[in-house]
N, C-alpha and C positions, 0 to 999 in steps of 0.2 A: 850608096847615095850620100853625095856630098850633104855637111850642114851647113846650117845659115845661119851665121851668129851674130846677126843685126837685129835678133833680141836682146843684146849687149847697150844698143841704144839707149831703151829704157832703164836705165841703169837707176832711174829716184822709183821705180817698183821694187827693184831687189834692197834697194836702203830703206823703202820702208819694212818688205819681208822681215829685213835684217833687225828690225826694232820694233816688229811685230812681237816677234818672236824673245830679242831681249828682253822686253818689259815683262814678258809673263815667264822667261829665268832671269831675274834680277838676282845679284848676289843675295840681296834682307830678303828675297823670298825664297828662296832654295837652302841656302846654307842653315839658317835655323830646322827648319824641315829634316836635312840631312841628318844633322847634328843628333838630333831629336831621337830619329829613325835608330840609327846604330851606336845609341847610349855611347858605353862604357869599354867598347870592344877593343880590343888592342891595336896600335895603329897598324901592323903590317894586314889585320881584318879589316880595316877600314879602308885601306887602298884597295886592296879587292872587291869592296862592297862600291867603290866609286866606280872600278875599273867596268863591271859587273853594271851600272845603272847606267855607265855612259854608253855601251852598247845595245841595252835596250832600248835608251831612248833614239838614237841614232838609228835603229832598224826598224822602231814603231814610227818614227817621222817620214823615216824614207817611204816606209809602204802607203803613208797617207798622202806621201806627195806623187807619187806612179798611177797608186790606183785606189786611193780615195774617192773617187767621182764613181768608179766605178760599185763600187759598194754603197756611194749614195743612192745608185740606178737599183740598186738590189733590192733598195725599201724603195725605192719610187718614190726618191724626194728629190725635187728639182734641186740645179745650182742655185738659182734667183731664193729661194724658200729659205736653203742653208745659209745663203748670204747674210738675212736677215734674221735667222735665228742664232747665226753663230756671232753677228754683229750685235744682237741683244744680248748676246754671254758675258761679251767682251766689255759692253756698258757696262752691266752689273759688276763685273772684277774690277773694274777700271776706278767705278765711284767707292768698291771699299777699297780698294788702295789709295785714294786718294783722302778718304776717313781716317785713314792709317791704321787703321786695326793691326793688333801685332800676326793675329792671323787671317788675314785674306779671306780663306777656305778654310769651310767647313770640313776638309780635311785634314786640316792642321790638327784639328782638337784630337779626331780620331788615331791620329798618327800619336799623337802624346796618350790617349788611355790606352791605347795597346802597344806601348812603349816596352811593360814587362815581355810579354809574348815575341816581341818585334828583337830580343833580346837574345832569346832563345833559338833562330831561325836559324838555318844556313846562310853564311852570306852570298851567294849566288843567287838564293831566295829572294832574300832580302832588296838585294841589289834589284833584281828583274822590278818585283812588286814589295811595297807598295813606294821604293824609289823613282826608277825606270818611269815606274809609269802605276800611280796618276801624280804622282809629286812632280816628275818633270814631263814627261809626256801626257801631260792633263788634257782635260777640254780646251782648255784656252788655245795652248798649242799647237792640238791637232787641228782646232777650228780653222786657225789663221793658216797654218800650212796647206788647208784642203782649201781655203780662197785663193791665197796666193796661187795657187799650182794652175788654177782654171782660168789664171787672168787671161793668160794668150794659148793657144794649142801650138802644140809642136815638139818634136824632143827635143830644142835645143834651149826652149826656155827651164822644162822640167831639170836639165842639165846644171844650168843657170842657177837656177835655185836647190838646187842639191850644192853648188858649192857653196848657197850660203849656209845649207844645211852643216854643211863640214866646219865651217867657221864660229859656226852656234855650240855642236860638240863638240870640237875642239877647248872654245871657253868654259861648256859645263864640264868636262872632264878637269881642266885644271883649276877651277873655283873647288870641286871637292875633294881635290888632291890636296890645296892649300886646308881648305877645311879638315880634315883628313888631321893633318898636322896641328890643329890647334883645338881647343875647346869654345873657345869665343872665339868670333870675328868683329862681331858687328855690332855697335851698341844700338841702345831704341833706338835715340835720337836718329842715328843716320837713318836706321829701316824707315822713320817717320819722314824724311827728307826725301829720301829714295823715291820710295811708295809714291806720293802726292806728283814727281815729277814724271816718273814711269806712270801712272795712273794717268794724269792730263794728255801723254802721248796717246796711249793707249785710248783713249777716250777719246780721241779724232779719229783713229782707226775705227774704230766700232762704229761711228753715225756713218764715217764712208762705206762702211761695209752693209750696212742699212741700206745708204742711199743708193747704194750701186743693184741692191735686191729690190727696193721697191721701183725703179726705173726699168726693170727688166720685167715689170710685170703690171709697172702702167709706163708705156711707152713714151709721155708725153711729159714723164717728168726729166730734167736733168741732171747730172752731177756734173761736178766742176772739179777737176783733177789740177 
């Protein structure tokens, strides 16, 4: 069966995907994390440890973007519900980026007091969890990629947004290859810059993602795309 790729039309959904998805791997928010994660390791371990997280995140996104929905069904949680709960996730990250906190998540801290242990690991380990994924395959991410996936049905959208999925990995793999090679990248000030701008993005995504849940479940309201 022929496809039909006049889901190509919509081309400002896959640009917002595409900056759904950047704001929450922003370099000030991944790279310290990174850093963080695989201390003092040698660098030809620390490319491994990149090589290692970018495949996991790349395989944990893909599966959310195929059949995410499908395992919403498995708890019996509507789309419209997840909309809206995954759009209130997105608030909350959006408004402490936008605070600038140096860490975002509550998993920053935890990634810093098990920094010794985290030291000790294999890096394949390492790489997989706690990089891969919740550092870069977080809530935030999988949220937005299991909206994004259910906007239209078809496989040639899910297509669509797996290429932007390839253009998102592709950038985290080479932000931790560059990171990889140095100790610093990033000073506050910029992660403070950063943050507030990705954060305001991300903060119109989220109330769309709201509006589009609570419209689906009181029919009389609208959104305006």
């Amino acid at each position: 069966m022929a496809l039909d790729w006049g889901e190509i039309q919509n081309w400002n959904e896959y640009s917002k995907a595409f900056i759904g998805l950047f704001a929450r791997l922003s370099p000030p928010l991944i790279i310290p994390l990174f850093l963080n994660a695989v201390g003092d390791r040698p660098w030809p371990e620390k490319v491994r440890v990149s090589l290692a997280a970018t495949g996991a995140f790349a395989a944990l996104m893909l599966f959310f973007n195929f059949y995410g929905l499908a395992l919403l069904d498995l708890f019996g949680i509507t789309m419209a519900a997840f909309r809206i709960a995954g759009g209130f996730l997105l608030f909350l990250l959006a408004v402490k980026m936008i605070q600038s906190e140096e860490e975002p998540e509550p998993l920053a801290g935890a990634v810093a007091a098990e920094k010794g242990k985290l030291a000790r690991e294999h890096w394949l380990a390492l790489g997989i969890v706690p990089i891969g994924t919740p550092i870069l395959a977080g809530p935030g991410a999988l949220t937005t990629m299991v909206i994004f996936s259910e906007d239209h049905a078809g496989l040639e959208h899910k297509l669509l947004l797996t290429g932007v999925l390839l253009v998102i990995t592709l950038y985290v793999g080479a932000a931790l290859l560059l990171a990889s090679a140095a100790k610093s990248l990033i000073g506050p000030l910029v992660t403070k810059v950063f943050n507030r701008i990705m954060g305001l993005i991300m903060l119109a995504i989220a109330v769309e993602f709201m509006l589009d849940g609570f419209a689906a479940h009181f029919p009389t309201l609208m959104t305006v795309h």
